[in-house]
N, C-alpha and C positions, 0 to 999 in steps of 0.2 A: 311849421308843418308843411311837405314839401304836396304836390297837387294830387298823387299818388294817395297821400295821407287822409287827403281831404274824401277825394272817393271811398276809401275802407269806410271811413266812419261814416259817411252820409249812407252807405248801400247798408250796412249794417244796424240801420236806424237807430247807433249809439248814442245813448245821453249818459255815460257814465265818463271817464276819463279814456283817453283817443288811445286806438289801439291798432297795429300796423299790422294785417297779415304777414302770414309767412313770405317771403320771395316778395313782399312789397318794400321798399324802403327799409330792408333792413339788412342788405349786403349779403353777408354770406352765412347771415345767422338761420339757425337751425330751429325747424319745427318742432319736430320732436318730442320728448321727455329727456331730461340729460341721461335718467337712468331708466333701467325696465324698459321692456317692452314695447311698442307703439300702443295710444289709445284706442287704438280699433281693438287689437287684438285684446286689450283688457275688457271694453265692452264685452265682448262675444264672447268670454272664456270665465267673468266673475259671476257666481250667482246672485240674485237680487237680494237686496238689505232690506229687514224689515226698519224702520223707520226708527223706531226705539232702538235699535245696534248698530244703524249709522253712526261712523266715529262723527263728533261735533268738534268746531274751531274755535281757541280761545285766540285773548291776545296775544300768548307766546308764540303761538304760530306766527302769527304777523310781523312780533319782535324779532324771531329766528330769522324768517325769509328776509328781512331788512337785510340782515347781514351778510345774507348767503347771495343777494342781488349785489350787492355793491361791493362783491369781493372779499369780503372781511372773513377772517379765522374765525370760523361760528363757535368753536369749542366753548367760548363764556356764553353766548349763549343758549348753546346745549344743554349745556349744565346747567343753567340758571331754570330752563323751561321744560328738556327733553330727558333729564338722567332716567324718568322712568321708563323709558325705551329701550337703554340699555347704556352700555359706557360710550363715551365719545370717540375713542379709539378704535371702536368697533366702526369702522370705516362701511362696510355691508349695509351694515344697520343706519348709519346718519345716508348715506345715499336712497338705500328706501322709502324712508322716511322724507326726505326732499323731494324725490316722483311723488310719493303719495300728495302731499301737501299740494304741490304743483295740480296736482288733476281735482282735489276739492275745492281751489281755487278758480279752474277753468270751470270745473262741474256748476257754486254759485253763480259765476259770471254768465251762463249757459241760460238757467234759471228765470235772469231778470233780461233775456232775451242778447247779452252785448255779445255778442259771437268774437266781436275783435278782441274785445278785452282777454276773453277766456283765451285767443289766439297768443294773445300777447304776455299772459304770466306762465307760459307753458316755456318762451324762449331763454335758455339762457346765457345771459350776456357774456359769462367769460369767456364762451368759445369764440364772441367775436374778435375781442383783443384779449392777447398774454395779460392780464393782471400785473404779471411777475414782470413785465418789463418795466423798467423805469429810465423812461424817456427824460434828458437832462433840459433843465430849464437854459431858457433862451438865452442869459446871463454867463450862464455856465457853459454854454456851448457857445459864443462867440468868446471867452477866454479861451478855451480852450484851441481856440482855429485862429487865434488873433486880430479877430475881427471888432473889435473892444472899438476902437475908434469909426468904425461906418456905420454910416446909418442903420436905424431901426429896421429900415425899409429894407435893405440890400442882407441884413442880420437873417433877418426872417423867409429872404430866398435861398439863404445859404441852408437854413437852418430846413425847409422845406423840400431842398432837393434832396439834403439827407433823408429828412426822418417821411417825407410824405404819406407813404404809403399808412407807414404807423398811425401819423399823427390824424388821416382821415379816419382808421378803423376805431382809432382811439373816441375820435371825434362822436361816431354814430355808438360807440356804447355808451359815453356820457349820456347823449340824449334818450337811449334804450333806458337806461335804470332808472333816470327822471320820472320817462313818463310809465315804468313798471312799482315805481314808489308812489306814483301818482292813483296807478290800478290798486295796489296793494293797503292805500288810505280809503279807497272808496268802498273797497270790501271790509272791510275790520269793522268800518259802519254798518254795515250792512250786516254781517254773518256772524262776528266775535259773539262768545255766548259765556256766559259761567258756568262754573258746572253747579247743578244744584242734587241734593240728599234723593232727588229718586230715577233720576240720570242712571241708565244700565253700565253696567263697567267697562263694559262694550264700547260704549260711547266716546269712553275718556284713553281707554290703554289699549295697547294694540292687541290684536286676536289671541294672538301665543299668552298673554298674560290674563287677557278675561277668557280663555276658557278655559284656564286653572284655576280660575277661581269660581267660575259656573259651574263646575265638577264638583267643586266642593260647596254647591247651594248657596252661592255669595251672586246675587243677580245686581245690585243697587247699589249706590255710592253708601248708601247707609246702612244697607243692612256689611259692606266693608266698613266701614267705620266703626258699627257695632260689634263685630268679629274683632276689631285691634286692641277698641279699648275693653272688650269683655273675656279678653285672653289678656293680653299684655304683650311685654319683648315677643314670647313668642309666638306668636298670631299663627304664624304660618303653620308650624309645623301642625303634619296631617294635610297637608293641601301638595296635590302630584306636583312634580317638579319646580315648585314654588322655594327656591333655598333663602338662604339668610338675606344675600346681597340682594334679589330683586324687590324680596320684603321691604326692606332698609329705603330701597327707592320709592314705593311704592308709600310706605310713611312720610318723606319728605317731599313726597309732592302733594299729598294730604295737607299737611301743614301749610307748604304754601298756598295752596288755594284758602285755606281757613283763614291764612294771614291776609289775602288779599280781598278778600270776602266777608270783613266780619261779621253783615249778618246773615251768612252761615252758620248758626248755632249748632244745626246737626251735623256738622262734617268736621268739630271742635276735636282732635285727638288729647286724652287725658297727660298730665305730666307722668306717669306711671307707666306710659307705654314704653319709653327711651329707658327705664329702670329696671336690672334684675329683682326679682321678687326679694332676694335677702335683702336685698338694699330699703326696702319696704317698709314703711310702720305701717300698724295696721289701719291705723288712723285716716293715711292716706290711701290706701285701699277704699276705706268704707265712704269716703269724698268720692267716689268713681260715682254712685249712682245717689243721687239725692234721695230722702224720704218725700212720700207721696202717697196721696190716695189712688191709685194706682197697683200692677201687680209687681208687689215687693214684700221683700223677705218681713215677716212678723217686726223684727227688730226694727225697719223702716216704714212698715205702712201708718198712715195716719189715717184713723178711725175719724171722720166727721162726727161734732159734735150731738148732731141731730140720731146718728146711728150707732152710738156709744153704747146703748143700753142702760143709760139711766134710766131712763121712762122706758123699758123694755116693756111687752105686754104682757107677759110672764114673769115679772120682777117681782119678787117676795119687796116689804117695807123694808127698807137698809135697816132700821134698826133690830128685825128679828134675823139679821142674816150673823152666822157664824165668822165670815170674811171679811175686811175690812178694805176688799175691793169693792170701788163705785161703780165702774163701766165691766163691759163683757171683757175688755183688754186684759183690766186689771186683774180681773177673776179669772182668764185662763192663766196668766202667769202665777200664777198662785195655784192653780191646778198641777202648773210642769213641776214647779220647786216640792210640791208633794209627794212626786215620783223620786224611784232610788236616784241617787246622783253621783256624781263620781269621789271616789274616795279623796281624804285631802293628799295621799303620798300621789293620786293619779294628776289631782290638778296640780300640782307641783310639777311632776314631771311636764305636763301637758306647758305650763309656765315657761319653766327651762328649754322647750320646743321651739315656743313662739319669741325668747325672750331678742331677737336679734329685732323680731318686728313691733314689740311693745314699747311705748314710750314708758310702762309701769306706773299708768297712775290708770285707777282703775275706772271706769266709766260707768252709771248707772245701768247698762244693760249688757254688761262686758259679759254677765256670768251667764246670759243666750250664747256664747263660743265655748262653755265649757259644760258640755254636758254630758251625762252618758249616753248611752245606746239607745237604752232604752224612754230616756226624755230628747232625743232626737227622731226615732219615732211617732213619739205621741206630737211632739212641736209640729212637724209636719202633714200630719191629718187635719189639727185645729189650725194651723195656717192656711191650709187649702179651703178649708169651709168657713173661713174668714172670708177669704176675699172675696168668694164665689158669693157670700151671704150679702158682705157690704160694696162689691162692684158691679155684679150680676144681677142680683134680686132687691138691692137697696133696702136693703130690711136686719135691724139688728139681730147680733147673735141669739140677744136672750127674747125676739120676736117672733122666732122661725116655728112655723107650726109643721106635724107631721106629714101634712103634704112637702109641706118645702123640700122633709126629709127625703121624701120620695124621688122630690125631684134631682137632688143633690146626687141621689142612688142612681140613678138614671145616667144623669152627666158624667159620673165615677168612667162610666161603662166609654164614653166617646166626649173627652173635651171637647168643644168648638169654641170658639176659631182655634183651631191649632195653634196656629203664631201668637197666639195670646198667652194661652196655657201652657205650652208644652217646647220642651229645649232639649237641648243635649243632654245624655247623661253625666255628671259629674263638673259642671259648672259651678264655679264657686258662688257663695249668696253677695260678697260683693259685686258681680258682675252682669256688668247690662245682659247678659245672655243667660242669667238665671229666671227658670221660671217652674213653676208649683209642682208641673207632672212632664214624663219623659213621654206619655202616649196614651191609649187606652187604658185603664186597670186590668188584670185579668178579673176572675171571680174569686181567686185566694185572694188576691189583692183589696177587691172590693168589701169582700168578708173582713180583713181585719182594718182596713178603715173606718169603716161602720162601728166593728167593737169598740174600738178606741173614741169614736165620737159618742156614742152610749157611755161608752166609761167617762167622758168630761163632760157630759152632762147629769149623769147618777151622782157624779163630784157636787157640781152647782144643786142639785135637788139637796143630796144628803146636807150641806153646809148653809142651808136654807135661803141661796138665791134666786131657785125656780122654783114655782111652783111644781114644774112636771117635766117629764123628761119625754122630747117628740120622737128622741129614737127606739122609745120601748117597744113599739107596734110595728118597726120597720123590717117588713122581714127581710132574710138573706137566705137564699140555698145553704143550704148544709154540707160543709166537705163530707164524703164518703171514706174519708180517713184519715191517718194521720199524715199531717202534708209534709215529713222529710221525703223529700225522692231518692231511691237507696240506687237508680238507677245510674243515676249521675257518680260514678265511681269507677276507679281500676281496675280489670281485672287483677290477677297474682300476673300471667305473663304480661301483662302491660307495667304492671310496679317493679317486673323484672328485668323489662326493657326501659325505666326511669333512671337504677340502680345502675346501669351499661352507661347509657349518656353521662352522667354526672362521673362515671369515672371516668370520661374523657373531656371534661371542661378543662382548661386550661388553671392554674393554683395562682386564682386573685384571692382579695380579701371576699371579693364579695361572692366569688363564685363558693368558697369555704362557708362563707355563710349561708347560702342557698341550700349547699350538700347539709350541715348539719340543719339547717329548718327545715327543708323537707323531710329528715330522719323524724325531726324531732315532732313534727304535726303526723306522718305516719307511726308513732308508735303511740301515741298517747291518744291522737283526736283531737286534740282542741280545737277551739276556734282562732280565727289567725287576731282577735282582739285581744283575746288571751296570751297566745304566744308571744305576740310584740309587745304585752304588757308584765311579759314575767321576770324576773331579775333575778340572782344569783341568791339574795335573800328571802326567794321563797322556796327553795331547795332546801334541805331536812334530810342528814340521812337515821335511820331506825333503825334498831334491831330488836327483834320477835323472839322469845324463847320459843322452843319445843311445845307443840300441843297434842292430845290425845290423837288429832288425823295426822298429826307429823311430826314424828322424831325428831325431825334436823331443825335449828333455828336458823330465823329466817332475817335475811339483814340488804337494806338496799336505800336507793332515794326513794323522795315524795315530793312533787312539786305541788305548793299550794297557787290554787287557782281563784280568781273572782273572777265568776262568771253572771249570767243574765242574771239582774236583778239583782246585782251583786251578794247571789248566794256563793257560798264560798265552799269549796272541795277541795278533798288531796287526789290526787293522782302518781301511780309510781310511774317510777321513770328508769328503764331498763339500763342495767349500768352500761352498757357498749355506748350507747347514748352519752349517757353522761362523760364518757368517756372522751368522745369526738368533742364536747363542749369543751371540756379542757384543751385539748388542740387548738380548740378555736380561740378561745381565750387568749391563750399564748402569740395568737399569730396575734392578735390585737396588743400585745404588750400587758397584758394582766399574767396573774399569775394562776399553774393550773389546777391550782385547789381551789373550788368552789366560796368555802368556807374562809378561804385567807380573808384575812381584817382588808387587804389595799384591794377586795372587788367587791367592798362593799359599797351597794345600788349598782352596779353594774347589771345592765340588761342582758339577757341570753341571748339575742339580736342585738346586734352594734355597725354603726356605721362602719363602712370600707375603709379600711385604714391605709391602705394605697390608692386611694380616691384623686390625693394630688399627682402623684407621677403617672398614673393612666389618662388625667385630664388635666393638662397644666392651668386650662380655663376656670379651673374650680378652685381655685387658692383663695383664700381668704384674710389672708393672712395673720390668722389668728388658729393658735394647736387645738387641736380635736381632743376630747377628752374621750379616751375610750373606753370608757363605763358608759356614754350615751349611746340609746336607742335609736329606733327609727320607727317613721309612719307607718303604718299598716298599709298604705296605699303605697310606699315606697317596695317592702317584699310584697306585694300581690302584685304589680308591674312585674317585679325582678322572676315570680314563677310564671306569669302568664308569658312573657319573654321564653322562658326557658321551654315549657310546654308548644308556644310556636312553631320553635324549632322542634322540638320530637316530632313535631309533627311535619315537618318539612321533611325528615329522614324517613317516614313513614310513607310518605307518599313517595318518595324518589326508590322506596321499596317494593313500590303496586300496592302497597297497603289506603289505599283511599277512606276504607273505613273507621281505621281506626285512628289515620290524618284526622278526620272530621272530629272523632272525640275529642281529642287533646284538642283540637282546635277552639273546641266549648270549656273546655276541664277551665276549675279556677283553683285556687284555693282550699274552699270547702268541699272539694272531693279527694280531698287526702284525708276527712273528715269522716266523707261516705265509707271511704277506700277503709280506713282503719275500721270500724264497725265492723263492716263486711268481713272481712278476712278474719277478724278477732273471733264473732261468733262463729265465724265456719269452719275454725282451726277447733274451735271446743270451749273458748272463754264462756262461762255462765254470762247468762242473757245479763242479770242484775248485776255484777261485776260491771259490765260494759256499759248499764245505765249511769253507774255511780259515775265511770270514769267520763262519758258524754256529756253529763248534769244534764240529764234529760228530766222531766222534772214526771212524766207516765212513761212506764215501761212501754204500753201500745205504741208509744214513740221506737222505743229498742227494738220492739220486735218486728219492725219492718225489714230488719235489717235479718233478719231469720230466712235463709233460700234453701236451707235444707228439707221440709217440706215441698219446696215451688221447686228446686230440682231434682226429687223424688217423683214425683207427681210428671215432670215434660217426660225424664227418662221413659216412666211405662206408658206415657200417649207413643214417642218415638219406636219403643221395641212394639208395640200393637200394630202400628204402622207397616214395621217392617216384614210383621208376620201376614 
């Protein structure tokens, strides 16, 4: 250390490792930041960081700069520490990245008071000497000049008047990166930190990347953690400008950190995340979230012994109970299996659905995945006042007295803690992000929870395991009517402007099948669990002789339906209909008679039979049979898609208003739409019942506006008069 050296560090009362100001002993090296800016003008120009969004330093920072000081091709380890930055190639990005570094380096050193130090990891050394030059050894350069036989001594003037100038500047960087690996060891001690599960994203990934994921309500290393493994592959999508590759990085640095961390439990990404769902058993799926007394799907919670409800305080003696359930557990599952359930041609199908993800042996609670509608509903009212009973109130099922019920009525109205209760809509029950409610209940909402918890308690009275049922006294407002909303529907010129767009979709398979579901749900009504449950073998065609109101006989289709509560109805089905299904048909490769023996089970919806050449990604390599269906959640995607755009065409028309309907339209208002238009064209009310399964006309006659537009017309003409 030459005497120069000695004053920086004594004036800058350093006790860390020696550190040379700028223009002190270090030639012609440079202040500065290599890249960006000068640091004044960062000071004066960045806003202040709140402390929780300060980015923090690991070891790879430290690992990097190693490299990046002593000349070295950082590219391994970029890639080993930085890919979630971005790629290594991106030259922009590894240069900002190195300023950045450099000034949270100076900024610690600043901190613990070493002014040199911070002077000192700011310079960098290649600009003093070329890297790239490679100066020949002494050896080498007296062969070369034939100097081989003189002295060492005489070797090394010769070799000096050559290279001097080099071999000085070369000189002072060797001792620069010494003593900047010497600064760069004394901070790693001092500042290296891990990342841990409540660490903001902020912290760990650069701006551009946490706050696309702040946008999308991901603030923590855990609650990202919980988003990856409670989506899977594709986490991302749904998150702005978030695509696959930065995803992909984003997961592999996950990993590493968990690798190098292992007791980071919470920051563990699942084996399932790197897997498409087909590749999936279900098996592995339901390993994603262990069972626990905690909030978890019925199929995993674990009831404490103590709050089982054997000793419930309401418990009938077991021996007079009808049931030969012990605990409350046992005895709501004996509750749901009492409800309609799905037919055996349904669970078959339902079978053949999942069969890529079953191992097929079947599991004690396997038949909680195959339910109906309507024991999917009741399951999820008695799950909610499960947990709320046994994690909330710690008092068993068959304990809960009618205040409790009160109280439980109450909660219906505003979960708390949200983050406990309440998730996304349509998270599946394997995943960490499923939880009991989406938000508030409405007051329909709370109304038929309540019925349903009354009904699985009238169950346990009637089969003599309570004594009494606490929901009998609870009251609930009373809807003022029947709750279809007929308002949620098409007008005729909006089903006329549906009928325009679909004749301008382009002739996929799947857009063919969109055109005929849609016909097919507006001429009939049903419901879209119905439609995607119908097959060619419930088609029927009849023919009517002659009756006293009509001459002519009468000949056409019927499709038989199972519907709520698997009551079961025919419905006709207009031949032009039928008619388009045979086209359909055809483009799938069946044949276009209904009734031909080779479509039989063939569903009326079938997957896109060009599915692989529009998406080469999707192969499987195994043929599609096409008599197979599809999920209800796959065509409600495919119209609510389709409705978006009408609705984009609507607005770039000035139509805003009627943008916003199609923007809400789902489904079930092709539902509304058909009622509507049926009764108002002249179909009898009870006709339109049958063909809805509405199970009260009060229900149909919602759908009755020819009195309600009777009635505006003469306020409007009074008006005018």
């Amino acid at each position: 250390m030459n005497t120069r050296d000695v004053k920086a560090s004594a004036s800058s009362g350093q006790k860390g490792p020696t550190a040379t100001p700028a223009g002190q002993g270090g030639g012609s090296a440079v202040q500065a930041p290599l890249f960006g800016t000068s640091t004044l003008t960062q000071k004066r120009s960045a806003p202040p960081v709140s402390a929780a969004r300060r980015r923090k330093l690991h070891v790879g920072h430290f690992a990097f700069m190693r490299s990046v000081v002593q000349g070295l091709d950082p590219r391994e380890s970029w890639e080993r520490y930085f890919r979630v930055e971005g790629e290594a190639n991106d030259q922009r990005t590894v240069r900002a990245t190195i300023a950045w570094i450099r000034e949270e380096f100076a900024a610690a050193a600043k901190r613990q008071d070493q002014f040199g130090t911070a002077r000192l990891v700011r310079i960098d050394a290649t600009r003093i000497a070329d890297p790239s030059l490679d100066l020949p050894s002494l050896e080498a350069f007296a062969e070369a000049h034939g100097l081989e036989s003189e002295r060492q001594a005489e070797q090394m003037a010769a070799y000096e008047a050559q290279y001097g100038h080099a071999t000085q500047r070369q000189r002072k960087r060797t001792r620069l990166i010494a003593r900047q690996l010497e600064a760069l060891r004394w901070l790693e001690g001092l500042v290296a930190q891990s990342p841990k599960a409540g660490d903001s994203v902020a912290a760990w990934l650069n701006p551009t990347l946490a706050s696309h994921l702040e946008a999308a309500d991901i603030f923590t290393l855990a609650q990202l953690v919980e988003r990856i493994n409670g989506v899977g592959r594709r986490w991302y999508a749904g998150i702005k400008a978030m695509g696959e590759g930065k995803a992909l990085r984003i997961v592999e640095w996950l990993r590493e950190v968990a690798d190098e961390h292992q007791d980071s439990t919470l920051l563990q990404l699942g084996r399932h995340v790197a897997m498409p769902r087909s590749k999936l058993y279900a098996h592995e799926l339901q390993a994603v979230v262990l069972p626990a007394t905690d909030i978890r799907p019925l199929e995993k919670f674990i009831v404490p012994a103590e709050l089982d409800g054997t000793r419930g305080l309401y418990r009938r003696p077991q021996a007079q109970c009808l049931l030969k359930a012990n605990n409350d557990y046992q005895a709501i599952l004996a509750w749901l299996r009492s409800k309609h359930g799905l037919t055996p041609d349904q669970k078959a199908h339902l079978k053949a659905r999942r069969r890529q993800r079953d191992t097929g042996v079947e599991q004690g609670m396997d038949w909680l995945q195959a339910l109906s509608n309507t024991q999917r509903a009741y399951r999820k009212e008695a799950e909610r006042f499960l947990l709320w009973a046994i994690t909330h109130k710690g008092k068993a099922l068959s304990s809960m007295s009618n205040e409790d019920c009160i109280e439980y009525r109450d909660f219906l109205a505003d979960p708390q803690p949200r983050s406990r209760w309440c998730g996304d809509r349509g998270r599946e029950r394997w995943s960490p992000l499923w939880r009991p409610f989406e938000g508030p209940l409405s007051a329909s909402a709370q109304r038929h929870a309540i019925t349903i918890l009354k009904n699985l308690y009238g169950f346990l009275v009637d089969q003599n395991y309570l004594m009494g049922n606490p929901w009998s006294a609870v009251g609930v407002p009373r809807s003022a009517g029947p709750k279809v909303n007929a308002g949620r529907s098409f007008s005729v010129a909006q089903w006329q402007f549906i009928e325009g767009q679909l004749k301008m979709l382009p002739e996929t398979s799947a857009n063919q099948r969109l055109i005929f579901g849609l016909h097919l749900l507006y001429a009939t009504g049903l419901r879209l669990s119905e439609v995607v449950a119908a097959t060619v073998d419930d088609l029927q065609w009849v023919e009517y002789p002659a009756d006293a109101s009509d001459d002519e006989p009468m000949q056409g289709w019927l499709l038989r339906v199972i519907g709520k509560g698997q009551k079961e109805r025919e419905v006709p089905l207009p031949v032009d209909v039928v008619g388009e299904l045979a086209r359909y048909m055809v483009s799938r490769g069946l044949d276009a008679d209904p009734e031909n023996i080779g479509n039989q089970g063939a569903f009326l919806l079938g997957k896109a039979s060009d599915a692989a050449e529009r998406a080469p990604g999707l192969r499987t390599g195994q043929a599609m049979d096409p008599r197979q269906g599809i999920a209800a959640t796959t065509f409600y995607d495919q119209i609510k898609r389709f409705f978006d755009d009408c609705a984009g065409v609507l607005r770039g028309q000035g139509d805003a208003k009627g943008a916003e309907r199609f923007e809400k339209a789902s489904t079930h208002w092709m539902r509304h739409s058909h009622a509507s238009h049926a009764i108002a064209s002249g179909m009898p009310i009870e006709i339109a019942q049958q063909n809805l399964g509405h199970a009260s006309l009060a229900t149909t006659t919602v759908y009755v506006t020819t009195e309600k537009r009777r009635r505006m017309k003469a306020v409007d003409a009074f008006w005018k008069r």
